[in-house]
MDTraj code that builds the backbone (N, CA, C; nanometers):
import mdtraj as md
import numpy as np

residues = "UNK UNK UNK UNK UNK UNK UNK UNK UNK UNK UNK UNK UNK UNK UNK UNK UNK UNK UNK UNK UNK UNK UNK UNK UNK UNK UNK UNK UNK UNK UNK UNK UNK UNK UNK UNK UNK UNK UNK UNK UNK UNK UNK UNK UNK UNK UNK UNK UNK UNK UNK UNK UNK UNK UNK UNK UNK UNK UNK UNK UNK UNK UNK UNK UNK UNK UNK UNK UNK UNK UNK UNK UNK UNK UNK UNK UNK UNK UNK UNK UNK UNK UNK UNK UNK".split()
xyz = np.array([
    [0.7897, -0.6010, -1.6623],
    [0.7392, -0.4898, -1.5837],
    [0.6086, -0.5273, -1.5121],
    [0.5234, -0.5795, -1.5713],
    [0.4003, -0.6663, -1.5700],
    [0.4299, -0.7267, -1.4065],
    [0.5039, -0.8201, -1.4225],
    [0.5563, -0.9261, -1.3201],
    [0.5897, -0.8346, -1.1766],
    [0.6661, -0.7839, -1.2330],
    [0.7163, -0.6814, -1.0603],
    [0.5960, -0.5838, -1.0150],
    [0.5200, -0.5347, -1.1104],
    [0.4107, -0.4431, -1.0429],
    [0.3534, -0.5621, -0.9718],
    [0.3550, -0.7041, -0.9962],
    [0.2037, -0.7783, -0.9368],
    [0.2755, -0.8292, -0.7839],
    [0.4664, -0.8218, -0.8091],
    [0.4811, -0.8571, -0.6866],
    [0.4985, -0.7399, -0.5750],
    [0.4588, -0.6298, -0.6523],
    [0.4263, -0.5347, -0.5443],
    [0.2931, -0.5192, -0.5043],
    [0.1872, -0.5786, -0.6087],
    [0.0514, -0.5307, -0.5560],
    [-0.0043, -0.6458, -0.4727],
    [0.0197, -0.7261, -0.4829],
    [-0.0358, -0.8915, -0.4228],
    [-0.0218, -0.8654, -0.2928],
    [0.1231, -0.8734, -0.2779],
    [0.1494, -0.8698, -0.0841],
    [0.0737, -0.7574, -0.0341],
    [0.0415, -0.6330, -0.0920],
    [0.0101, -0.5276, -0.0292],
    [-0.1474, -0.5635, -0.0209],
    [-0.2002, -0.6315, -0.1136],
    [-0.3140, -0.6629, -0.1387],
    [-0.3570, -0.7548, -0.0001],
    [-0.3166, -0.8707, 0.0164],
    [-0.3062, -0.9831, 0.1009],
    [-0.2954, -0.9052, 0.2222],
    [-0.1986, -0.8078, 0.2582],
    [-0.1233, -0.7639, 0.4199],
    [-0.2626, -0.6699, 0.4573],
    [-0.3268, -0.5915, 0.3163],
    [-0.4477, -0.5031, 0.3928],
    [-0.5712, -0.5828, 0.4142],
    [-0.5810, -0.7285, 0.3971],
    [-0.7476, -0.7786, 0.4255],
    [-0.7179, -0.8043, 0.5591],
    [-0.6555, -0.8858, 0.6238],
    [-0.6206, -0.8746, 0.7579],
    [-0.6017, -0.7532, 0.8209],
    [-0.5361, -0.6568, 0.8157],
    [-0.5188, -0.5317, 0.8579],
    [-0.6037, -0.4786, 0.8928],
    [-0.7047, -0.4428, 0.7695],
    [-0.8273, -0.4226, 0.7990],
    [-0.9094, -0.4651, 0.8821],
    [-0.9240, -0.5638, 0.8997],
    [-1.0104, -0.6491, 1.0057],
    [-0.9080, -0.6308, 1.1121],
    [-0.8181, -0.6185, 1.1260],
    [-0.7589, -0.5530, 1.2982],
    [-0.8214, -0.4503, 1.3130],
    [-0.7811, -0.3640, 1.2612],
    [-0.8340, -0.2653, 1.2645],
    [-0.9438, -0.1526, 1.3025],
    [-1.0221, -0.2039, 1.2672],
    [-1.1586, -0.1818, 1.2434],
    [-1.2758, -0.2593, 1.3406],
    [-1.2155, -0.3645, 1.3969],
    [-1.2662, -0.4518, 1.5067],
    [-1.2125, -0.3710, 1.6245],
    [-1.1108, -0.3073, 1.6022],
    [-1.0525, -0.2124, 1.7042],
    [-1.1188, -0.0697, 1.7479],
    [-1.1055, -0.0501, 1.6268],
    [-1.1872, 0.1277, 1.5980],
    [-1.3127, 0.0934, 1.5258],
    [-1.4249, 0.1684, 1.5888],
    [-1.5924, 0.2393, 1.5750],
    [-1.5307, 0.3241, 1.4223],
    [-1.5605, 0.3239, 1.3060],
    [-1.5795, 0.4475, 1.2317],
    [-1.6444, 0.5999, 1.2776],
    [-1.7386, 0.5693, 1.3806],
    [-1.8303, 0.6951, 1.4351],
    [-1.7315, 0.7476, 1.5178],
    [-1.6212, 0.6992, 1.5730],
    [-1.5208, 0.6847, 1.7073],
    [-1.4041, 0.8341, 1.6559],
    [-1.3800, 0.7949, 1.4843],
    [-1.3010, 0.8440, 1.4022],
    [-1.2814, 1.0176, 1.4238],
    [-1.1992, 1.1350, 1.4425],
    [-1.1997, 1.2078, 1.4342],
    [-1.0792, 1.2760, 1.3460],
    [-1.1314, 1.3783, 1.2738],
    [-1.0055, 1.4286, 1.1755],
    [-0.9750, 1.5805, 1.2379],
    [-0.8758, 1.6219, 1.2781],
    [-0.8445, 1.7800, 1.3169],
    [-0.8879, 1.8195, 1.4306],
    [-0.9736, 1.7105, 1.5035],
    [-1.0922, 1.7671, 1.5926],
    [-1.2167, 1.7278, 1.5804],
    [-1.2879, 1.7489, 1.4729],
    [-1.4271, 1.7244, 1.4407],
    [-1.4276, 1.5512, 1.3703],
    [-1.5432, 1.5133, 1.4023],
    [-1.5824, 1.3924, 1.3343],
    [-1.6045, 1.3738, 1.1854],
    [-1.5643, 1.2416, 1.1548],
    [-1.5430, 1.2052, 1.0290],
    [-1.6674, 1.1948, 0.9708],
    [-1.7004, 1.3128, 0.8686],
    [-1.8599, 1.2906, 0.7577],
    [-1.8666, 1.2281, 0.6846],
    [-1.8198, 1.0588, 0.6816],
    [-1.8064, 0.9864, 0.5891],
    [-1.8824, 0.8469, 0.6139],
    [-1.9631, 0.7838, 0.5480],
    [-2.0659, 0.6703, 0.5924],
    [-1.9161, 0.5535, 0.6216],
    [-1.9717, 0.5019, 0.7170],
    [-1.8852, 0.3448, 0.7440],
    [-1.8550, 0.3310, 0.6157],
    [-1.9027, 0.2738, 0.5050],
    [-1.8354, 0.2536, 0.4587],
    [-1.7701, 0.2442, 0.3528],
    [-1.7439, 0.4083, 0.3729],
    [-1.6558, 0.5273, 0.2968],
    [-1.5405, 0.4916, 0.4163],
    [-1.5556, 0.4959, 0.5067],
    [-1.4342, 0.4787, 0.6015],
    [-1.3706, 0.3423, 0.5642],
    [-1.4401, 0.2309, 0.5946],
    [-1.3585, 0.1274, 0.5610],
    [-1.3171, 0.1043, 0.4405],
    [-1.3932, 0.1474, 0.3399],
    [-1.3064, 0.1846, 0.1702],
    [-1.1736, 0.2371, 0.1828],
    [-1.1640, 0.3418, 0.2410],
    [-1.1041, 0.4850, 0.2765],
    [-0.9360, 0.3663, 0.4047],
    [-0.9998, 0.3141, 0.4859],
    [-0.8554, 0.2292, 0.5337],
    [-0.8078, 0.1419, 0.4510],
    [-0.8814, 0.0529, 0.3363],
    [-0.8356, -0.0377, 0.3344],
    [-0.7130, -0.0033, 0.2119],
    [-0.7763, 0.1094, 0.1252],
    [-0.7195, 0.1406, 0.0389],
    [-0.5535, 0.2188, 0.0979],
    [-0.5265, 0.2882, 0.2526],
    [-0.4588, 0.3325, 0.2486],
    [-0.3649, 0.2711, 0.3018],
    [-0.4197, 0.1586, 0.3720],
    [-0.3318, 0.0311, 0.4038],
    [-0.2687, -0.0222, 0.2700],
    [-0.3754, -0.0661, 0.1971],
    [-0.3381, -0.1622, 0.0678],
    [-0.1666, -0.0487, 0.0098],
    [-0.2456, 0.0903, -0.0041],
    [-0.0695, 0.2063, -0.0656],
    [0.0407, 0.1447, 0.0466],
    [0.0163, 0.1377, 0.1750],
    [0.1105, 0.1123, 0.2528],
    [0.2018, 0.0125, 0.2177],
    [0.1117, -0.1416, 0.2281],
    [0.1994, -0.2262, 0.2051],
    [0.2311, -0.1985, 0.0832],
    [0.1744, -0.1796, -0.0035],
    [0.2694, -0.1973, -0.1186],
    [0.4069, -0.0986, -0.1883],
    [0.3993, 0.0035, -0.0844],
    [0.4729, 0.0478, -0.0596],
    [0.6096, -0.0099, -0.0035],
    [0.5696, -0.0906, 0.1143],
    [0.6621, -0.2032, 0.1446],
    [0.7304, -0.2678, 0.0413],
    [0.6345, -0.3398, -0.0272],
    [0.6866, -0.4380, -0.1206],
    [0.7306, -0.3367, -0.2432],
    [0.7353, -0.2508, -0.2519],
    [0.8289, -0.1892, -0.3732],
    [0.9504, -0.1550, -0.2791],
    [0.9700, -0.1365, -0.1724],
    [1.1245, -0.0881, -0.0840],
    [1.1558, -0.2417, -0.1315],
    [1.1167, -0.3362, -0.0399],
    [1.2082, -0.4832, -0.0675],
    [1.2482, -0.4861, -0.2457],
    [1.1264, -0.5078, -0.3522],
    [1.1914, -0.4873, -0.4891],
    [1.2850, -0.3898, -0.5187],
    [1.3131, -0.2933, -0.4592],
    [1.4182, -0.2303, -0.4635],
    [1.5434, -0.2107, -0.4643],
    [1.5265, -0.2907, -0.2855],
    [1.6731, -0.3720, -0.2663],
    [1.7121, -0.4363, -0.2566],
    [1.6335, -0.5311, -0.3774],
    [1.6653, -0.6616, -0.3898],
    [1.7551, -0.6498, -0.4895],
    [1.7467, -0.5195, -0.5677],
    [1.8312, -0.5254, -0.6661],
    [1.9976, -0.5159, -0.6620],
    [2.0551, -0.5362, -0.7844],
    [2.2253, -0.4945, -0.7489],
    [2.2189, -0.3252, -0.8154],
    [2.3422, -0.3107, -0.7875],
    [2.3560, -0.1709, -0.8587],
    [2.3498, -0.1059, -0.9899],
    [2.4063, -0.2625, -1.1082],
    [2.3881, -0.2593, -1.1968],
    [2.2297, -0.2565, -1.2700],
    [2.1610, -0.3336, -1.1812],
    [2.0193, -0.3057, -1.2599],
    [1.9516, -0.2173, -1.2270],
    [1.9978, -0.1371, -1.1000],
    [1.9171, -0.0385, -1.0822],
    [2.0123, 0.1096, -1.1352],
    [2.0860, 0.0990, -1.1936],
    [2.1721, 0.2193, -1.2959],
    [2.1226, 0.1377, -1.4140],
    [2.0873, 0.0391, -1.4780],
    [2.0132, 0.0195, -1.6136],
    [1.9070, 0.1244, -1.6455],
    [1.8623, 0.1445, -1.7891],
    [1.6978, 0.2201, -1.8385],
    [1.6312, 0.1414, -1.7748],
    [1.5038, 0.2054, -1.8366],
    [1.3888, 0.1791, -1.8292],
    [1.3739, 0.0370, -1.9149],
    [1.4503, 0.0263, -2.0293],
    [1.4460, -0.0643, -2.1531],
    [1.4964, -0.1461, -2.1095],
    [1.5940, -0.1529, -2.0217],
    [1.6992, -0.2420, -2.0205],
    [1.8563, -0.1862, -2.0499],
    [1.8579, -0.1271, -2.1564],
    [1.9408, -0.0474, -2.2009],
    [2.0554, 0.0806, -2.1250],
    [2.1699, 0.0325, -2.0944],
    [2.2561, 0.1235, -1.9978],
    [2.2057, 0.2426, -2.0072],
    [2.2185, 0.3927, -1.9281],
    [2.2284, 0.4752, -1.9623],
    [2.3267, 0.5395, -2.0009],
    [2.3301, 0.6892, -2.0897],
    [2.4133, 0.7259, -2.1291],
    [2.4811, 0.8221, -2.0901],
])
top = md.Topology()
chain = top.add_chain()
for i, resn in enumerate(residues, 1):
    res = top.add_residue(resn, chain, resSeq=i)
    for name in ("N", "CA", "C"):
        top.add_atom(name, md.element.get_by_symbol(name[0]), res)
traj = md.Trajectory(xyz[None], top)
């Protein structure tokens, strides 16, 4: 279980340091607006605030690919390993 969380967190990990730096070289934080009004959050609460929602993104990614990487049988297995019943 160990093993597959890390190959979901790594890539997502890796895909947001670059990202970020697109990003953000792109867009001013002061630039930022939410609803209308400007974002009350120091730089960098903002760049905390992307990198982290990038980082959910990809790894979001990388749990779809672990997903369907699987066959049918292991993904109708438990949690244990153990068929269900």
């Amino acid at each position: 279980m160990a093993r597959q969380l890390m190959w979901i967190i790594w890539p997502g990990f890796f895909m947001a340091i670059p990202a970020v730096g697109v990003v953000f070289s792109l867009f001013d934080p002061e630039d930022l607006h939410f609803f209308g009004s400007p974002v009350e959050i120091s730089h960098m609460g903002v760049y905390t605030l992307g990198f982290l929602l990038i980082w959910a993104f990809g790894a979001g990614c990388s749990a779809m690919t672990c997903l369907l990487q699987r066959t049918p049988p292991e993904i109708n297995r438990g949690i244990d390993g153990t068929p269900d019943s």
